[in-house]
C-alpha positions as CSV (number, residue, x, y, z in Angstrom):
1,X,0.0,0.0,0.0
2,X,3.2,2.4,-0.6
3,X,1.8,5.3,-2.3
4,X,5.5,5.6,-4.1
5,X,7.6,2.8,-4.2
6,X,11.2,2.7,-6.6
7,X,11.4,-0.3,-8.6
8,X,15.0,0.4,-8.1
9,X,15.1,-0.2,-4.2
10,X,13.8,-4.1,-4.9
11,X,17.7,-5.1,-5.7
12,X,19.9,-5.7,-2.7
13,X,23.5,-6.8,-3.7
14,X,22.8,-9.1,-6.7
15,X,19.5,-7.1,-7.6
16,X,17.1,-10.3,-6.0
17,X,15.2,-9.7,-2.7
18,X,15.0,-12.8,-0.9
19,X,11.8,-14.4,-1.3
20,X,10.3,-12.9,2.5
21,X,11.5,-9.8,2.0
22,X,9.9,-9.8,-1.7
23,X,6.5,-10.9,0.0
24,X,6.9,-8.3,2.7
25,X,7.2,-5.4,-0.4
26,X,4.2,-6.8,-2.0
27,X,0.5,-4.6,-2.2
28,X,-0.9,-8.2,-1.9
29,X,1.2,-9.3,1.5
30,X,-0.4,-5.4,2.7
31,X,-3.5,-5.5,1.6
32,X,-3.6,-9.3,4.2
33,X,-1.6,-7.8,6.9
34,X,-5.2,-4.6,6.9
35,X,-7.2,-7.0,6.1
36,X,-6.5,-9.4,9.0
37,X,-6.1,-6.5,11.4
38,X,-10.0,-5.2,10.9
39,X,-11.4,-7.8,12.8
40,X,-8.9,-7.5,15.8
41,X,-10.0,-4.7,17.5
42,X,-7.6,-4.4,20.0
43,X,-4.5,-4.1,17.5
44,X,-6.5,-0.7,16.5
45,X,-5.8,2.8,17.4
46,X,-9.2,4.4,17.8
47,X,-7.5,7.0,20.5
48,X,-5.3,7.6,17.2
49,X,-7.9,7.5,14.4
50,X,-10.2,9.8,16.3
51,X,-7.3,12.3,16.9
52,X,-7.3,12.2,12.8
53,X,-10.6,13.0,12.4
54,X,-10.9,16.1,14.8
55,X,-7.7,17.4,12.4
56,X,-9.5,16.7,9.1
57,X,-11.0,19.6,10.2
58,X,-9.0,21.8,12.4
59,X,-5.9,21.3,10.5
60,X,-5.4,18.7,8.1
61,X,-1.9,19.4,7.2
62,X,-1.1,17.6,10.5
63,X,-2.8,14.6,9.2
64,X,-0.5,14.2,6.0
65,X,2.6,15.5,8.4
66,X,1.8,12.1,10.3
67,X,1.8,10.2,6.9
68,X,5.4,11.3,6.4
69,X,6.4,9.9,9.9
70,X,4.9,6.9,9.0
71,X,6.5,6.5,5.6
72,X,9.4,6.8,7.7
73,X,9.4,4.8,10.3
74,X,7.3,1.9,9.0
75,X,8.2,2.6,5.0
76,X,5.1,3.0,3.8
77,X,2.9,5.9,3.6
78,X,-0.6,4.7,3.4
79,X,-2.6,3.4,7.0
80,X,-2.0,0.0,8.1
81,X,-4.8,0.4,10.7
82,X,-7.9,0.3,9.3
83,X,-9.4,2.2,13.4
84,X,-9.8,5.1,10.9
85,X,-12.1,3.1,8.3
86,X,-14.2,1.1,11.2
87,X,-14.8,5.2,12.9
88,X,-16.2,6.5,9.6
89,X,-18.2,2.9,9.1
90,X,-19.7,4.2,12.2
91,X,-20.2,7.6,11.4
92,X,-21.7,7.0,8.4
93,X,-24.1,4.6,10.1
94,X,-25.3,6.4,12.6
95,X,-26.0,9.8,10.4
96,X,-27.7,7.7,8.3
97,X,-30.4,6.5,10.8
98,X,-30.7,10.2,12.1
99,X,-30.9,11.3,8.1
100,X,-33.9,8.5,8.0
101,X,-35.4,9.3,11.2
102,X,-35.1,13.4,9.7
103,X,-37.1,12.3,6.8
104,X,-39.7,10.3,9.0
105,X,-38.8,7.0,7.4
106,X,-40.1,3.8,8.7
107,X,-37.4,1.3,9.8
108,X,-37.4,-0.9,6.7
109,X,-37.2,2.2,4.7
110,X,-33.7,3.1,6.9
111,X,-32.1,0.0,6.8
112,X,-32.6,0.3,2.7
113,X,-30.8,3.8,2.9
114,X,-28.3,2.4,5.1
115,X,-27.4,-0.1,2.8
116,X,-27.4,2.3,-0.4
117,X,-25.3,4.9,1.4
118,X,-23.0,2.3,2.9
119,X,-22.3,0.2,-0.4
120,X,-23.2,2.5,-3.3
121,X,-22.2,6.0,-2.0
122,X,-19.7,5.1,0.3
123,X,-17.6,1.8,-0.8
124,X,-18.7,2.1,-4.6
125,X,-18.3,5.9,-5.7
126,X,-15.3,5.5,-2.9
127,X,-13.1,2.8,-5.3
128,X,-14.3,4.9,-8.6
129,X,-13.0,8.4,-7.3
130,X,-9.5,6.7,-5.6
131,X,-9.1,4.8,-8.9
132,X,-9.5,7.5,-10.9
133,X,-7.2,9.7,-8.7
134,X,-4.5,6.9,-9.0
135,X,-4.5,6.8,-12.4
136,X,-4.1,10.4,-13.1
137,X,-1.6,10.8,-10.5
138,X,0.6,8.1,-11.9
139,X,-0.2,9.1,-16.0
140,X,0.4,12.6,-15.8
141,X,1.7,14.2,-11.7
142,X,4.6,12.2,-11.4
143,X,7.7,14.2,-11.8
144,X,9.8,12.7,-15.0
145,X,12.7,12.2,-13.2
146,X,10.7,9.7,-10.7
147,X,9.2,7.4,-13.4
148,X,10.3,4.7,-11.6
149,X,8.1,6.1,-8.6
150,X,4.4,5.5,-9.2
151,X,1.4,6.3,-6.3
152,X,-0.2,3.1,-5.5
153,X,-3.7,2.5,-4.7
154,X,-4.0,2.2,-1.1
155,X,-2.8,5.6,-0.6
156,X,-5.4,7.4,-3.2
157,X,-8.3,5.1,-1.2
158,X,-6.6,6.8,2.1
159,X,-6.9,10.3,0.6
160,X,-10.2,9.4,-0.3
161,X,-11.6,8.8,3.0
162,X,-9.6,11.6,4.7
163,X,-11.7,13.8,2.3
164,X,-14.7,12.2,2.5
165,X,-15.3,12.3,6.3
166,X,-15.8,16.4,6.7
167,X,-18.3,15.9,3.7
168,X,-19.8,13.3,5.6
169,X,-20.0,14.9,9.0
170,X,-21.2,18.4,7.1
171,X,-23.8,17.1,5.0
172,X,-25.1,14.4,6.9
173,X,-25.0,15.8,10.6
174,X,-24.9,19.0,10.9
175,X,-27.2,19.4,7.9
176,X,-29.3,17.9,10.0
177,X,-30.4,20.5,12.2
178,X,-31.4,22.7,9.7
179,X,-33.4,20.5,7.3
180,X,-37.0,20.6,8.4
181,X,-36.9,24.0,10.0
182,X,-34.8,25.6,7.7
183,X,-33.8,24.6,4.2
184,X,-36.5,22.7,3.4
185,X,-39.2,25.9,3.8
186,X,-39.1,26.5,0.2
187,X,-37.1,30.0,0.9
188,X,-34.5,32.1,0.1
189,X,-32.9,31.5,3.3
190,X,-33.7,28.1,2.9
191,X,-31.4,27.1,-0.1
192,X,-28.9,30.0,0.9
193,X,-28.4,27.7,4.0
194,X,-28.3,24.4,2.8
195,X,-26.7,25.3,-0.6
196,X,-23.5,27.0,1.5
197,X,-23.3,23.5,4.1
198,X,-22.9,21.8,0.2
199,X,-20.5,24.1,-1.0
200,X,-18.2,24.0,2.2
201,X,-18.4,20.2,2.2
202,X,-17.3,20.0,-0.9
203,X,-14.9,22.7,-0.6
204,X,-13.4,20.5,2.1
205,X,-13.2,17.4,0.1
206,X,-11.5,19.3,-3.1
207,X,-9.0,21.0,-0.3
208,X,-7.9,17.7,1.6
209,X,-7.8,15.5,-1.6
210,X,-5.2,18.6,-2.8
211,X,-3.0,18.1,0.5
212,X,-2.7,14.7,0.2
213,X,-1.2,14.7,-3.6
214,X,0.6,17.6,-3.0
215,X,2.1,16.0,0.4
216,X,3.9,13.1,-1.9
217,X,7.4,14.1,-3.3
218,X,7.5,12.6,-7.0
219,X,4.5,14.2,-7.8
220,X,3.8,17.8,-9.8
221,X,1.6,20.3,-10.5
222,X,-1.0,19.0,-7.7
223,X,-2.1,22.5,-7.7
224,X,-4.4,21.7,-10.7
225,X,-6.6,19.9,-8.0
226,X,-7.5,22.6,-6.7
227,X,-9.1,23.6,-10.3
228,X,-12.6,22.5,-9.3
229,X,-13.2,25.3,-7.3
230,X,-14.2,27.3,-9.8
231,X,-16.8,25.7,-11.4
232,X,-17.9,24.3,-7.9
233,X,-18.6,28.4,-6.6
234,X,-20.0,28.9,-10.2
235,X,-22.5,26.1,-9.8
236,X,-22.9,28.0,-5.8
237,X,-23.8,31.1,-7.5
238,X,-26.0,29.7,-10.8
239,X,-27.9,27.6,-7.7
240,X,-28.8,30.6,-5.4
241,X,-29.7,32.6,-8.9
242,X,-32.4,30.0,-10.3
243,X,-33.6,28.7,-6.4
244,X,-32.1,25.3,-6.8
245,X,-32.2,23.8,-3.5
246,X,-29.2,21.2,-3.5
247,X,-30.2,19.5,0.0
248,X,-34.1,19.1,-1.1
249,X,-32.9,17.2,-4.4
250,X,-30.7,15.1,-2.2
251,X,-33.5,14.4,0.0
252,X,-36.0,13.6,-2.8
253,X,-33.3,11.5,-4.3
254,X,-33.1,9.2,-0.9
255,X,-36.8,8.7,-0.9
256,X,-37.0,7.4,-4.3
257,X,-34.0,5.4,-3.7
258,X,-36.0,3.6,-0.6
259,X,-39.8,3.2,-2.6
C-alpha cells in the first residue's frame, strides 16, 4: 500500500530480494496484513484515528505530516490500521439512521438507505473516485525524473476517506439540524443555508484531496486539484440565482431510492 515505491530499491547486492522480503514489499502481503487487522480490535488505534478526524477539520496538514512519519518509520505511507475506516463505518451509520429518522422514514425504509449509502455512496463511488485519482496521478503528476516512482492504490483510497469524512460529517450531521426548520421551507434563506453546508463540504473534500497529492514528493503540479473550485462556486452562484435547493434534491433522491 506504498503510495510511491522505486522499482530500483527491490535489488539488494545481486539485484534479488530474498523471497520474504519480496513478500513483505508486495501490495498483496499489505492489503492481508489490513485486512487481518479489521477484525482484531484491540491491535487498532481508535485513540489515534479519532485524533485524525478532529484534524481533518481543524488542521489537516497535521494529518499528511503524520503520513510522512509513518513513511518513515514503518516505510510506507498509506494506513496500516484500518481504526480510521471502522470510525467512519460508524459515522456513516449512525447519520444515516438520524438522516432516515429526519425524513420520518419507517425502519425498513432506513435500513434500505443504510445499505445504499454504505455500499453504493460510500464503498462504490469511494473505489471509482481513488481509482480515478490513482490513475491520473501516476499518467500525468509524477515528476519525469521519478518514473520509476508510481502512487499506488491504497494511498489514493486513504486520501479518499480523509476527504470524504468532513463531507460526511457536514452534509449528513450537521445538515441535519437545519433540514425541516430551515432549508427545506421552500425560501431564500432556505437554499442559501443548505446550498452553502454543500459548497463548504465539498470545498473541504476538493481541499484535503489537494494536500494529500501535494504531500507526496514525486509528484507535480497538484495545484491543478485545486481547479474544481471554480466551477464548484459557479454552480454556488448559478444555484442561489435559479432557487435550486441542492439538499431538497438530495432528499428527494433518498426517498425514491428507498420506494
Amino acid at each position: 500500500m506504498l503510495p510511491s515505491t522505486s522499482m530500483n530499491s527491490l535489488g539488494q547486492g545481486n539485484g534479488v530480494l530474498n523471497s520474504r522480503d519480496a513478500a513483505r514489499h508486495t501490495a498483496g502481503a499489505k492489503r492481508y496484513k489490513y485486512l487481518r487487522r479489521l477484525f482484531r480490535f484491540r491491535q487498532m488505534d481508535f485513540e489515534f484515528a479519532a485524533w485524525q478526524m478532529l484534524y481533518l477539520f481543524t488542521s489537516p496538514q497535521r494529518v499528511y505530516r503524520n503520513f510522512h512519519y509513518r513513511k518513515q518509520t514503518k516505510d510506507q505511507w498509506a494506513r496500516d490500521d484500518p481504526a480510521f475506516l471502522v470510525l467512519l463505518s460508524i459515522w456513516l451509520c449512525v447519520s444515516t439512521i438520524g438522516f432516515g429518522f429526519v425524513l420520518d422514514m419507517g425502519f425498513f425504509e432506513t435500513i434500505k438507505l443504510l445499505l445504499w449509502v454504505v455500499f453504493i455512496d460510500c464503498v462504490g463511488v469511494g473505489l471509482l473516485i481513488s481509482t480515478l485519482m490513482w490513475f491520473i496521478s501516476n499518467k500525468y503528476l509524477v515528476k519525469r525524473q521519478n518514473r520509476d516512482y508510481d502512487v499506488e492504490w491504497g494511498y489514493a483510497f486513504d486520501v479518499h476517506l480523509n476527504a470524504f469524512y468532513p463531507l460526511l460529517v457536514i452534509l449528513h450531521f450537521i445538515q441535519l439540524f437545519f433540514i425541516n426548520h430551515v432549508i427545506l421551507t421552500d425560501t431564500f434563506i432556505g437554499y442559501l443555508v443548505g446550498n452553502t453546508l454543500w459548497l463548504v463540504a465539498v470545498g473541504y473534500y476538493i481541499y484535503v484531496t489537494f494536500l494529500g497529492y501535494s504531500a507526496l514528493p514525486v509528484l507535480k503540479n497538484t495545484v491543478i486539484l485545486l481547479y474544481p473550485f471554480a466551477p464548484l462556486i459557479l454552480l454556488y452562484g448559478l444555484s442561489l440565482a435559479l432557487g435550486w435547493n441542492f439538499t431538497h434534491t438530495l432528499c428527494s433522491f433518498y426517498k425514491y431510492r428507498v420506494k
